[in-house]
N, C-alpha and C positions, 0 to 999 in steps of 0.2 A: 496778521492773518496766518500765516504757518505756527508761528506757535500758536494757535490756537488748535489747528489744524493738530500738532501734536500733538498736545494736550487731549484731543480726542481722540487720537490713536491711540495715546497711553489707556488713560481708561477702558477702552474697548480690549484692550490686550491684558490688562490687570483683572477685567469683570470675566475673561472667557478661561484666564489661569485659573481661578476663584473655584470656578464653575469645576472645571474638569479633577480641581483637585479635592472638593465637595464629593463627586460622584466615586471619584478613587478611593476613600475614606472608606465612603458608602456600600460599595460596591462587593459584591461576598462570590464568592467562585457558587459554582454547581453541583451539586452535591453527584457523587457517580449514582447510577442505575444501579438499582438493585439486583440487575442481570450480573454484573462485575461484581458485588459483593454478595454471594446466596450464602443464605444459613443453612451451614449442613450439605448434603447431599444434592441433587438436582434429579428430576427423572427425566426421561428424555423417550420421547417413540420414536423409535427408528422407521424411518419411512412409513411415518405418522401413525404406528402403533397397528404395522400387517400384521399381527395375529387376530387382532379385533373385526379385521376386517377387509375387503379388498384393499392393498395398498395404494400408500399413494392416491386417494380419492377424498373427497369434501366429507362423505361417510365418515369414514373412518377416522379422519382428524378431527371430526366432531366427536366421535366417540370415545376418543386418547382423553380432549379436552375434557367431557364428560367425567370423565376418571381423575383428570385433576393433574395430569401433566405438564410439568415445568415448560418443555418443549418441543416441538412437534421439526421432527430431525424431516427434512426431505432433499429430493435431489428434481436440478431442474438440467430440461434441454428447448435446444431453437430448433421448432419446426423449419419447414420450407419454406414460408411466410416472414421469416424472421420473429415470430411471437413465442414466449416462453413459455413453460408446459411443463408441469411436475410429473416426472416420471423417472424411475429409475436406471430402467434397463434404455440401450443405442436404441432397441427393436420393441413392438408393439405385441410381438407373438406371445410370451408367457402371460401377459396379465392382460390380453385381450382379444377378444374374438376375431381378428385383423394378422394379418401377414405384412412386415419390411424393417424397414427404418423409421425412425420419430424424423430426419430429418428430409424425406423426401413426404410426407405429410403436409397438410397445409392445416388450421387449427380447428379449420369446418369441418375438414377430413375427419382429422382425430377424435372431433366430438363425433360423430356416426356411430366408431366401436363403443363396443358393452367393455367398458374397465371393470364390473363383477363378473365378467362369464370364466375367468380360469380359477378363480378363487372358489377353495373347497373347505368348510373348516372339519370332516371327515376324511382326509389321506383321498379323495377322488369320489367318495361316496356319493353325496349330493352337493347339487352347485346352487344352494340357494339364492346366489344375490345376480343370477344371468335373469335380463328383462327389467331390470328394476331401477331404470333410466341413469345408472351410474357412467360418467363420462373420466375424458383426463382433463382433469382442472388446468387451467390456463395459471400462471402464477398471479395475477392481477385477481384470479377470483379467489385463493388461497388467502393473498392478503385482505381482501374485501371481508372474509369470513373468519380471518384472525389475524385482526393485526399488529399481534405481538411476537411476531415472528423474528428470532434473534439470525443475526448472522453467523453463517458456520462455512468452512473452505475448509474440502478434503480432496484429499487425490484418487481418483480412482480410474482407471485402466489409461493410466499415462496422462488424465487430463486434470485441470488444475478447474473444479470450480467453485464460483462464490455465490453464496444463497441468501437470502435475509430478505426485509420489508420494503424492495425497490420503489415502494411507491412511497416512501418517504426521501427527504430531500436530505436529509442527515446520514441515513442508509448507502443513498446512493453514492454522497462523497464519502463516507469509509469504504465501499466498495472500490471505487477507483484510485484510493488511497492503497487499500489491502493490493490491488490487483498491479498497481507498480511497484509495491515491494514485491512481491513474488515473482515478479517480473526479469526486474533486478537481481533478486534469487538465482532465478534459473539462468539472465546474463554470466552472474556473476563465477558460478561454477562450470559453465560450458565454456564460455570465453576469456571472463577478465575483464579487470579494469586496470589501466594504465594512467597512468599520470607524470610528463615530463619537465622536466626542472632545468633550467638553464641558469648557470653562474658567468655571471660576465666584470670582468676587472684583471687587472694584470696581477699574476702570480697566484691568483684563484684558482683554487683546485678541489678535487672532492675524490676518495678513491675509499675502500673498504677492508677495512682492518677486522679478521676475527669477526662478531657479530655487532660490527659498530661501522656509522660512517661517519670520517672524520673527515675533516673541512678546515681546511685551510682560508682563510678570508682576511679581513683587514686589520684583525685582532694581535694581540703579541702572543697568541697561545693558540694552539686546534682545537677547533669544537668538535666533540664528540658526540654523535648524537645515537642512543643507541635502535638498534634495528628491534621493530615490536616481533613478535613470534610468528603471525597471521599477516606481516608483511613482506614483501621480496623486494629488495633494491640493488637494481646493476649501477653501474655506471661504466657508458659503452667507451667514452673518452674522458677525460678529469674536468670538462666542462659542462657534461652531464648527466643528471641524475633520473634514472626511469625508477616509476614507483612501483609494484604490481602488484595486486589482491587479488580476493573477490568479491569481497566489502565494498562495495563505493562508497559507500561513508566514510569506512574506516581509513579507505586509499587516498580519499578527500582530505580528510584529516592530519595525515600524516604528510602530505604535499605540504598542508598549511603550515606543517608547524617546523618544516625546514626551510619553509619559504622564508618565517617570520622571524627566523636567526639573525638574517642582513635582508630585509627586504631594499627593491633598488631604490638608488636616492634621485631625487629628482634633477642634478644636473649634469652629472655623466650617463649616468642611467646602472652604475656598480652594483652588484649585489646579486639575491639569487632572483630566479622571474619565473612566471609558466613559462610554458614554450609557448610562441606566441605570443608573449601577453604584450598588449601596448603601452609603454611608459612615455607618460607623458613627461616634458622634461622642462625645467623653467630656465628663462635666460639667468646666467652669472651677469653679475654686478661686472661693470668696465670701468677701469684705471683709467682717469685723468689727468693729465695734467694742469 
């Protein structure tokens, strides 16, 4: 009975290797977007091509698109409502009939202002497109009416934002993706990242020679490991080693690979460790008589 029982195990694990190394064979990566690779040049309307037209309105990025533009540049903010809203400016005043902030708005609010009544394409002369039921598009109706909207993150008056096709579910993980690197970014040069090392064994020491830190360990020789350009490393006592960038990746990286000199061995527990790190430790073997 149990060999048999194996005997079906085996097969069922030989038919699903079969399988997955069939589909591995098969299987061909994704070719990139053609956004990642343009031929030539790109055009782009800035806040969806405002010469053509009141900006930032469904108009007028119908009108870019008309013309045959790569891509329709715009800028988004959160009403009072929390709903997003293509608009350039914090305030409603230059490009609309309305006095305040976008963000004390609510998105019923904002649709009531004329988004053509400040747009003049004569220096003030006549204001053709006021009355002509132009609103501030919601970004759900932007994508709804074009949804080849790339993503783009610029800075502008101290704020960091990101734009693109949110109603996509691929969009929206490169969004959260971009938005903790940038994150990170802005951790990484205001504060820092640290990373601490602890060496544990008798006679183990670690101190910094010139642009190198040398390490004393279990070896018949010092390892030398040299210090990268874009990294900082103390060591406040010879049993520790503080890492500090503002990479975290790169501060990562660099933890890891003096870690991995003498990582600790499982029955004293010697070697280098995070701080904190828990080593788990196996019993040594006992002498009998």
């Amino acid at each position: 009975m149990k060999k048999r029982i194996f005997k079906y195990f085996v097969g069922f694990a030989l038919i699903i290797a079969g399988a997955y190394a069939l589909l591995y064979y098969l299987a061909e990566p994704i070719a990139d977007h053609k956004y990642f690779n343009p031929d030539g040049f790109m055009v782009i309307a800035h806040r969806g091509g405002r010469s053509l037209g009141p900006e930032s309105t469904l108009f007028t990025f119908q009108r870019a698109a008309d013309l045959g533009v790569d891509v329709l540049e715009i800028d988004i903010l959160s009403t009072k409502n929390g709903k997003l809203v293509v608009i350039h400016d914090d305030t409603v005043n230059r490009t609309t009939d309305g006095k305040g902030t976008v963000a004390n708005f609510t998105l019923a609010e904002l649709k009531k202002l004329d988004a053509g009544f400040r747009w003049s394409p004569d220096s003030g002369r006549t204001y053709p497109m006021r009355g002509k039921g132009l609103t501030v598009p919601s970004l759900a109706e932007v994508f709804t009416a074009f949804p080849k909207i790339h993503i783009n993150i610029e800075i502008k008056d101290g704020q960091i934002r990101i734009k693109g096709d949110f109603g996509r579910k691929t969009t929206r993980t490169q969004a959260g993706l971009a938005f903790a690197l940038i994150n990170n970014m802005i951790k990484g040069v205001t504060q820092g990242y640290v990373k601490e090392l602890e060496i544990v064994g008798v006679g183990y020491r670690a101190q910094i020679q010139n642009k190198n830190l040398n390490l004393q360990l279990q070896f018949s020789h010092p390892v030398v490991f040299p210090i990268p350009e874009d990294i900082e490393i103390k060591i406040p006592k010879p049993t520790q080693i503080v890492i500090q960038g503002i990479d975290k990746q790169r501060v990562g990286d660099v933890a890891a690979e003096i870690r991995a000199i003498l990582p600790p061995e499982p029955y004293k527990g010697k070697g280098i460790r995070y701080k904190g790190e828990y080593v788990r430790k196996k019993i040594g073997k006992a002498v009998t008589k």
